[in-house]
C-alpha positions in Angstrom: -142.6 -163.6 9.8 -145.9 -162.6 8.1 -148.7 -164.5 9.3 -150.4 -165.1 6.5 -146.7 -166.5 5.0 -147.8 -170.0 6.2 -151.1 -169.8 4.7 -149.8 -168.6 1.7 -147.3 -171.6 1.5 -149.9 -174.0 2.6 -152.0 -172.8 -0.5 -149.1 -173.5 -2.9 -148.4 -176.7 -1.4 -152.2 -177.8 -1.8 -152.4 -176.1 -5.4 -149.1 -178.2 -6.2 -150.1 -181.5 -4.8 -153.7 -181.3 -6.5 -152.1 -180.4 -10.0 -149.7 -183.1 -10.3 -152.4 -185.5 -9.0 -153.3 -187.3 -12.2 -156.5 -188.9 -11.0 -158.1 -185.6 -9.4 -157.9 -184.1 -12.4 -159.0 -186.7 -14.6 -161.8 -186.9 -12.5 -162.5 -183.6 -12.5 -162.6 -183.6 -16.3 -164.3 -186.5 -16.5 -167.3 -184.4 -14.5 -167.2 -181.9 -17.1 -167.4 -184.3 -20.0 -170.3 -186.3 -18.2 -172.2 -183.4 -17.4 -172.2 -181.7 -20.8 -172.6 -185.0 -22.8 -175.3 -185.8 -20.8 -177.0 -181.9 -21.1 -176.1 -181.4 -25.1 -177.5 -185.7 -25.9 -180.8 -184.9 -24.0 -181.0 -181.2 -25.4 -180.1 -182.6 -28.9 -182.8 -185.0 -29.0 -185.9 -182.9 -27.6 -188.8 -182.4 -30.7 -191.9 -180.3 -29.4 -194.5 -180.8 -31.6 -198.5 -179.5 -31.5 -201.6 -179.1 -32.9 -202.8 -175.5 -34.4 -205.2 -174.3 -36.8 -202.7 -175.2 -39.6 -202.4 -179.3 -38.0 -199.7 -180.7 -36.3 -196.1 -179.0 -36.3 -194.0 -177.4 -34.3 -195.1 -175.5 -31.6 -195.3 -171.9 -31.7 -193.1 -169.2 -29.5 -194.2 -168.3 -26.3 -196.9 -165.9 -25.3 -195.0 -162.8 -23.6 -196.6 -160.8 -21.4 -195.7 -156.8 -20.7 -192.5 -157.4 -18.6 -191.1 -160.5 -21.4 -192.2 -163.3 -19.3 -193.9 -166.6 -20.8 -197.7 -166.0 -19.8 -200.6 -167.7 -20.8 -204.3 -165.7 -21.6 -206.9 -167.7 -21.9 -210.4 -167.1 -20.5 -214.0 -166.4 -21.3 -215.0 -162.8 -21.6 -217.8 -160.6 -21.6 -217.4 -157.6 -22.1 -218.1 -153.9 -22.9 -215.9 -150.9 -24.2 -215.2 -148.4 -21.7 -214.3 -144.8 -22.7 -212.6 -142.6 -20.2 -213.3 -143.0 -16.3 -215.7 -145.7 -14.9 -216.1 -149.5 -13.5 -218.3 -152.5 -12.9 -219.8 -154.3 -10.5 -221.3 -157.6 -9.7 -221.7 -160.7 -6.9 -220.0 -163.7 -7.7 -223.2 -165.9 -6.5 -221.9 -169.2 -7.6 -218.6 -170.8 -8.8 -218.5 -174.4 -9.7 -216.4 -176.6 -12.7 -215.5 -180.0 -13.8 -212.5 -181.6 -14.1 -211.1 -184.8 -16.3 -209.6 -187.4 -14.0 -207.3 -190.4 -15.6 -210.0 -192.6 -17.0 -211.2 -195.5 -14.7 -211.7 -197.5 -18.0 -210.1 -196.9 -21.3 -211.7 -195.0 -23.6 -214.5 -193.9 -21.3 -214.3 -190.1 -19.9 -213.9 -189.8 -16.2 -215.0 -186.4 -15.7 -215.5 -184.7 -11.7 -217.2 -181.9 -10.3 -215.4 -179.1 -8.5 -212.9 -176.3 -9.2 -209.3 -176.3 -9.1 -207.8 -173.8 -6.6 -206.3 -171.5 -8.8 -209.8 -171.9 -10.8 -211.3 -167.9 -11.6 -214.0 -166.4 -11.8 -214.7 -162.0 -11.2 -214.5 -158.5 -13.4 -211.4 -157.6 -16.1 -210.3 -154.4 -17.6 -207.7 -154.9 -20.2 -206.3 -152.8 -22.7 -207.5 -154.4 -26.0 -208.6 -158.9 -26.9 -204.4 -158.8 -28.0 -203.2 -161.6 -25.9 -200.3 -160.7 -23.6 -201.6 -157.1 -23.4 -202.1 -155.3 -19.8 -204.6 -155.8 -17.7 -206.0 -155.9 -13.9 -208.7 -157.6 -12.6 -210.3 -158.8 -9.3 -211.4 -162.4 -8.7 -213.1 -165.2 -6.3 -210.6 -168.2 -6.5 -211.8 -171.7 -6.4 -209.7 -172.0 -2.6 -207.1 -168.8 -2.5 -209.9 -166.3 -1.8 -210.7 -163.4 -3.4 -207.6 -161.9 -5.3 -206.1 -158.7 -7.1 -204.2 -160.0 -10.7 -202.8 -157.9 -12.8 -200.2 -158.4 -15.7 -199.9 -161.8 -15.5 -197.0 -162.1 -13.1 -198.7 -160.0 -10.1 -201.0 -161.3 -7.3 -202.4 -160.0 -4.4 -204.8 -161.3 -1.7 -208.2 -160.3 -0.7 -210.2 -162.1 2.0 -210.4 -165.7 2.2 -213.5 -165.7 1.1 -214.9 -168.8 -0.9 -218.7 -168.1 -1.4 -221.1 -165.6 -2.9 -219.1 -162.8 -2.8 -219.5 -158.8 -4.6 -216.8 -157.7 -6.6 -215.9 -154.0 -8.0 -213.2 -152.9 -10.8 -212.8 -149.4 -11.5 -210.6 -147.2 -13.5 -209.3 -143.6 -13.4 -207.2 -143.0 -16.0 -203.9 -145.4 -15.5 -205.0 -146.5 -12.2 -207.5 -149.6 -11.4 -208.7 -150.3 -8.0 -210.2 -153.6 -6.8 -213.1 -153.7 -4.0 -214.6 -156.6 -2.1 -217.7 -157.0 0.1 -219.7 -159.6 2.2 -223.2 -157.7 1.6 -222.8 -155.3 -1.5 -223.0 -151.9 0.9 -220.1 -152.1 3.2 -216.2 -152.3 0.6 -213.0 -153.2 1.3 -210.2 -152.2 -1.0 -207.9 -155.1 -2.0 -205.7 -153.4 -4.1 -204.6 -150.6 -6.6 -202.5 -150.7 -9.4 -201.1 -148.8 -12.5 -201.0 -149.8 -15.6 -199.4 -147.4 -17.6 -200.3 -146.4 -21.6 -203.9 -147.3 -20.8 -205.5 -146.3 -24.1 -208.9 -144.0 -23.9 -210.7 -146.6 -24.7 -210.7 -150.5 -22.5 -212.3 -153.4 -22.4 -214.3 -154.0 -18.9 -216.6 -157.0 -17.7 -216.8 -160.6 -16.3 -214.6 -163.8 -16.7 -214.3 -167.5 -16.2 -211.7 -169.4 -16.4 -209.4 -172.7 -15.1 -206.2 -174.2 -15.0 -205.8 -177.4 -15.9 -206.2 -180.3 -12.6 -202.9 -181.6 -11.2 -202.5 -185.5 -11.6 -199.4 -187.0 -11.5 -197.2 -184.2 -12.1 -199.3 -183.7 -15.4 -202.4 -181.0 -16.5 -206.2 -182.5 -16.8 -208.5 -180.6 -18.3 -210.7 -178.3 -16.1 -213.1 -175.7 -16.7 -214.7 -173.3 -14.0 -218.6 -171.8 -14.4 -219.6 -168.4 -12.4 -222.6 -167.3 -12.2 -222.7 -163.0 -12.2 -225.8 -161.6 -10.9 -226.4 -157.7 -9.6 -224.9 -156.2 -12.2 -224.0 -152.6 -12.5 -221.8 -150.5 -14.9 -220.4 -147.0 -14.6 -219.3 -145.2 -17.8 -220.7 -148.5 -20.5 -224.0 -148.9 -21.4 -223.8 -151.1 -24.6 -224.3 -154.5 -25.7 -222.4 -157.3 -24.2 -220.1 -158.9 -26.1 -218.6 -162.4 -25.9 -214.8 -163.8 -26.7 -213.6 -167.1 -25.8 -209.9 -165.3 -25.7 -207.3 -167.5 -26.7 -209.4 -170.5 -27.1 -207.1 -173.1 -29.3 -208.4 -174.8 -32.6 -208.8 -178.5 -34.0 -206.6 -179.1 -36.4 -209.0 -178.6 -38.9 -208.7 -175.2 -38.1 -212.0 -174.0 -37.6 -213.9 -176.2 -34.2 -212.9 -174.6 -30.6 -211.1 -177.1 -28.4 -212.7 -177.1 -25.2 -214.5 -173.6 -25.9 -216.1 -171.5 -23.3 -219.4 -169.8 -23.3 -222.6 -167.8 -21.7 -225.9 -168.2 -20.7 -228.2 -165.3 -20.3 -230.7 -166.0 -17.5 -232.8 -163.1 -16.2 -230.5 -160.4 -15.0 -227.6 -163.5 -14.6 -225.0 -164.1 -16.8 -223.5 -167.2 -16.3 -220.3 -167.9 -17.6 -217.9 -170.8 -18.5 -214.1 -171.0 -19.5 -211.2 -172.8 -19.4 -207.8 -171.4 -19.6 -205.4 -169.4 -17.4 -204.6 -165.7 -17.1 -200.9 -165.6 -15.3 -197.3 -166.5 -16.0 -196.4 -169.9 -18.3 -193.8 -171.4 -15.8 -194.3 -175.0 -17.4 -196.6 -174.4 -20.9 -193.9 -171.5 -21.6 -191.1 -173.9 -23.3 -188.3 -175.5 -22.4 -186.3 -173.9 -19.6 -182.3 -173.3 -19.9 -182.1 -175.4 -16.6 -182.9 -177.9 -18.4 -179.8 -178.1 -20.0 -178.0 -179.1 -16.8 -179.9 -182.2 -16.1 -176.9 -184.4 -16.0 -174.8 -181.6 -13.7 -176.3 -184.0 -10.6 -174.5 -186.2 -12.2 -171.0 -184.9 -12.8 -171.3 -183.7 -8.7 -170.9 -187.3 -7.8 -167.2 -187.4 -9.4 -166.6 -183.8 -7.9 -167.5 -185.1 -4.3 -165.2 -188.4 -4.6 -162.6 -185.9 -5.5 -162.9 -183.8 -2.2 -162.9 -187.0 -0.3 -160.0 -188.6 -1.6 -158.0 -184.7 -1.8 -158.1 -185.0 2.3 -158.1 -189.0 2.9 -155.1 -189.7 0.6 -152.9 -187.4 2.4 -154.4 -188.4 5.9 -153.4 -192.0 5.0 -150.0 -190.7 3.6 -149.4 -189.5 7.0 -150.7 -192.1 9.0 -148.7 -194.4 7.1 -145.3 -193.1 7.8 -142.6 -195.3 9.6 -140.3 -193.4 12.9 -141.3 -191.7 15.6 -144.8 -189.7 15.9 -145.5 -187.0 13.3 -146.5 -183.7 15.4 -149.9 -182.8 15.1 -150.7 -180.6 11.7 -152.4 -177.2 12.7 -155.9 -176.6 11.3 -154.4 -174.3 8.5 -153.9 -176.6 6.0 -157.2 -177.8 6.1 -158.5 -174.3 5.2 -155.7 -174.3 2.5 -157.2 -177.8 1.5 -160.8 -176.0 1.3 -159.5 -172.8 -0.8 -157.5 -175.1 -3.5 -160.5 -177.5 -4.0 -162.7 -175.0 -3.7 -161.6 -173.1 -6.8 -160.6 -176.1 -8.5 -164.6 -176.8 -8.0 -165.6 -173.8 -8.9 -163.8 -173.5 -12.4 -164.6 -176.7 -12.9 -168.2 -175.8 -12.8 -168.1 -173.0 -15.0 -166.7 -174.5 -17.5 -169.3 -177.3 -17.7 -172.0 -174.5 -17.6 -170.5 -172.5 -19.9 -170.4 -175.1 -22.2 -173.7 -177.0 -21.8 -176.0 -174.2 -21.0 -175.4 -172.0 -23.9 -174.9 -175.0 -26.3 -178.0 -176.8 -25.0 -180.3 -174.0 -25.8 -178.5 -173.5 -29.4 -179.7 -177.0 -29.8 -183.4 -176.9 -28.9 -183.7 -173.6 -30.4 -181.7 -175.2 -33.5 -184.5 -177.6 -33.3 -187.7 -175.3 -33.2 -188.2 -176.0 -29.6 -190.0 -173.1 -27.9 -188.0 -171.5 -25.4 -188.9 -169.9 -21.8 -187.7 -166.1 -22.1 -184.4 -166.0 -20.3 -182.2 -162.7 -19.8 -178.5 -162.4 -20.2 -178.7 -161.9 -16.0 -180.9 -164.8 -15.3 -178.1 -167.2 -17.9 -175.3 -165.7 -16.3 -176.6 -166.2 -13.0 -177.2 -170.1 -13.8 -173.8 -170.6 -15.4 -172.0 -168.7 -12.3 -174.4 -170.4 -10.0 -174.3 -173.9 -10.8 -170.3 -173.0 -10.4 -170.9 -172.2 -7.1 -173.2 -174.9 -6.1 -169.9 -177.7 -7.6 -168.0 -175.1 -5.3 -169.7 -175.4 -2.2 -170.8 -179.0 -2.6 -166.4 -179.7 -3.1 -166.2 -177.6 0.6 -169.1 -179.5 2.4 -167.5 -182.7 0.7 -164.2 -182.1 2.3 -165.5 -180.7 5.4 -167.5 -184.2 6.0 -164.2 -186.2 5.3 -162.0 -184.3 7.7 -164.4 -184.9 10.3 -164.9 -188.9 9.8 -161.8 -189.6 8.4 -162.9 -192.4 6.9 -163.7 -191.7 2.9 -166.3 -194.6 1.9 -168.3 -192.9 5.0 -167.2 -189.6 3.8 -168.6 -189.8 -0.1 -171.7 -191.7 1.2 -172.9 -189.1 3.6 -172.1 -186.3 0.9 -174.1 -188.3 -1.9 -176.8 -189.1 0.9 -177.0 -184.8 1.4 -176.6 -183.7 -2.3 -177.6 -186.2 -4.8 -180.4 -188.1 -3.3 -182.2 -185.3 -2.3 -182.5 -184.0 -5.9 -183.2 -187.3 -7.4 -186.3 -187.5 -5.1 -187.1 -184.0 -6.0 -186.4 -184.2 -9.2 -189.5 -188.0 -8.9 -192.2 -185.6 -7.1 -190.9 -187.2 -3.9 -190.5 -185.3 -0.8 -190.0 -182.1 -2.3 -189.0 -180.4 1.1 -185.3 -182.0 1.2 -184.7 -179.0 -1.0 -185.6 -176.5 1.5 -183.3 -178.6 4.6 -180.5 -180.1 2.6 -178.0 -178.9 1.0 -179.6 -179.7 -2.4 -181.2 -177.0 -1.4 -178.6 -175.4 -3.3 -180.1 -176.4 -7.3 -182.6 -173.5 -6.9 -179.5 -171.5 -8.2 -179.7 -172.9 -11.4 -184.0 -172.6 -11.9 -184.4 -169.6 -15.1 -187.9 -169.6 -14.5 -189.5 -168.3 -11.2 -191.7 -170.3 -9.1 -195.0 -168.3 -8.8 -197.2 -169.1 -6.1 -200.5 -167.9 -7.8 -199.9 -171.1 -10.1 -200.3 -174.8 -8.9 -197.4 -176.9 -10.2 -196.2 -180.6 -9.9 -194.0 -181.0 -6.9 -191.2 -181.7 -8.9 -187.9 -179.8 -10.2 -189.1 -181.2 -14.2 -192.3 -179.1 -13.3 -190.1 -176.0 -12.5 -190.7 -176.2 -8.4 -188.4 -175.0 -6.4 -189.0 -174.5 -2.6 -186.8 -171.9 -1.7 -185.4 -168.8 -4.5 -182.4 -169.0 -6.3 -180.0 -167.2 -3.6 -181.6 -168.6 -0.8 -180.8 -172.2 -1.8 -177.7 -171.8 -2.4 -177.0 -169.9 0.9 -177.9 -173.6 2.5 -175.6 -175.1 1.0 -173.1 -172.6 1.4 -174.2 -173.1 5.1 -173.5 -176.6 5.6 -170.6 -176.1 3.7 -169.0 -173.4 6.0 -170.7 -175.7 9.2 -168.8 -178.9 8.0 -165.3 -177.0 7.5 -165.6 -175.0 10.5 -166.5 -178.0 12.7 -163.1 -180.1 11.0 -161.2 -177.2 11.8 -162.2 -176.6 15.6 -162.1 -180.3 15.8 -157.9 -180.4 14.5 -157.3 -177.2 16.7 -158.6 -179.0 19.7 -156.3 -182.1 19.1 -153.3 -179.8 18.1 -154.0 -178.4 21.9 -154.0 -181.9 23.3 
């Protein structure tokens, strides 16, 4: 006999006795209908609305920088057009800011001084005032150090320096090269980069600028001030000139909100600004993971089903009259895991086929600004939440076959999946996502997580520990741990 012909058989008995079990696949529908009612209500009933030059409405599309990802560009600049080869250099000799805290009494501003960590403050070359356009530039951080940005999404690190420190910026033709140094004589490169298309002509000089302050998984206002002093320009002689870059309006469309500035003080310039130069993972728009809000949801009906698919037939068994049944071989169990496995994973895909692309019709349908999201990154959320119902189904049964007792069985898997996420999804113990197997969400996150910007420790904020692939091999790992130890653990009684 073939030995897979067992397996084989085993597979169409599971397959059979799932099918023509009425309430597993009720169930299983009824996941789908919870999760994509839940995702196309919420999705249906978002209205972003803000305030521009023209008053209140909705809110514009996102920013894009060079690559197509949400940025934001907002700093104070001063600046000088550079033609051809040259650079700039300067000492940071003093950073400090303010910040908005929640107010201690209503109505009565509660404003702190300091810097944010991801606050900025060093030399820019960019290719034009365009927001979203290329650009390098090398920076002291408010607490990461001295850094290399350039277009928005890239971030490299200096030295971990956090006082007076001399920067440098220079260009030759496409390529800019960033310089640091403790005493203005002895420099240390940090990085070099290309930017490609660089026209003949750039803008080159100093900037200042903030993120907002994290409070309560929301954005303060903050605002950083550097003061520039040893000054020295290679290829630009000119006048400065000064752009608060991307600064928003009041609505009546003329008075700077929160605008920038610079003071001229002897051979310092000492500049202000509020802002962010670097990728929108939060201010970009509404994310397509989004959508699946209510998939944690529909997981809860999916586990219950991979519970009862091994305990209902290990009662069935146990309940039978005569002399002893023989020990089943592990097999089965593995057939058990295949059937519900797929059964799980087509499940999935069709509730993120549905809701994912349907949820985003509706918010765009609704003038809803949308994150920037490629037909890879969709279908990698809409085969990946698949997977995650898939693996979640495996680990489900796994944990059943091993404590044979189902309430036991559905609580430990809610206790590993869904609590875990709901925490993370409050700002609460964020790290269950990294040693749980709700590790396994990240799959479904269209936006990366960037660590050169700060965000609330919370899935709503767009923070996921671990990469998309990387969670979901976690889960995928308990998964294959809970199975494998149910299966050792029937093989060893079968040898009894």
């Amino acid at each position: 006999m073939n030995p897979s012909t067992p397996y084989r058989s085993g597979l169409h008995a599971e397959w059979t006795r799932f099918r023509t079990g009425r309430g597993w696949v009720l169930a299983m529908a009824a996941s789908v209908l919870v999760t994509v009612s839940l995702g196309l209500l919420i999705s249906g009933g978002v209205r972003s609305s803000c305030v521009t030059g023209k008053g209140e409405g909705p809110c514009p599309p996102p920013l894009l920088g060079p690559d197509g990802t949400a940025v934001q560009d907002r700093y104070y600049f001063v600046h000088q057009p550079l033609k051809g080869n040259g650079g700039i250099t300067a000492r940071v000799a003093d950073m400090t800011g303010q910040m908005r805290l929640p107010d201690a009494v209503p109505g009565v501003r509660n404003i702190k001084q300091g810097v944010v960590p991801w606050a900025k403050a060093g030399l820019l070359v960019r290719q034009s005032l365009k927001q979203g356009t290329p650009y390098a530039a090398v920076m002291l951080t408010g607490d990461h150090g001295v850094r290399m940005q350039y277009n928005y999404t890239h971030d490299v690190a200096g030295g971990p320096h956090n006082g007076p420190q001399w920067l440098r910026l220079t260009r030759s033709g496409d390529t800019i090269t960033g310089y640091e140094s403790d005493d203005g004589k002895a420099w240390t490169e940090v990085s070099t980069v290309k930017l490609a298309g660089l026209p003949e002509t750039v803008e080159i000089g100093l900037f200042a600028t903030s993120p907002g302050a994290l409070w309560d998984m929301a954005k303060a206002f903050a605002q950083a001030t550097a003061t520039f002093d040893q000054i020295k320009l290679q290829g630009a002689n000119g006048s400065w000139r000064r752009d608060d870059v991307g600064v928003a309006l009041e609505s009546d469309g003329k008075t700077p909100h929160h605008p920038g500035g610079v003071v001229e003080s002897g051979d310092k310039l000492i500049v202000t600004g509020g802002g962010d130069i670097g990728p929108a993972t939060v201010e970009g728009g509404m994310r397509a993971d989004f959508t699946l809000i209510g998939g944690v949801f529909g997981l809860v009906l999916v586990l219950g089903v991979a519970v009862t698919f091994f305990t209902a037939d290990h009662r069935r068994r146990l309940s039978r009259t005569g002399p002893p049944v023989e020990p089943r071989p592990a097999r089965p169990l593995a057939a058990k895991a295949t059937v519900l496995g797929a059964v799980a994973f087509a499940t999935g895909l069709v509730t993120s086929g549905i809701v994912v692309p349907g949820g985003l019709a509706l918010l765009r349908a609704h003038q809803n600004p949308i994150q920037p999201l490629t037909l890879g990154t969709e279908l990698r959320v809409i085969v990946g939440y698949a997977a995650l119902t898939a693996a979640v189904a495996v680990l489900a049964l796994g944990l059943a076959a091993l404590v044979k007792r189902g309430i036991v069985a559905i609580g430990l898997a809610i206790a590993l999946v869904v609590v875990p996420y709901l925490l993370a999804s409050a700002g609460l113990a964020p790290w269950l996502l990294i040693i749980t197997p709700a590790a396994g969400f990240a799959i479904t996150q269209s936006v990366p997580t960037f660590a050169h910007v700060d965000v609330g420790p919370s899935l709503f904020g767009s923070y996921y520990p671990l990469p998309p692939w990387a969670g979901l091999g976690v889960t995928c790992a308990y998964a294959a741990l809970a199975l494998g130890a149910a299966i050792a653990v029937h093989r060893t009684r079968n040898h009894r």
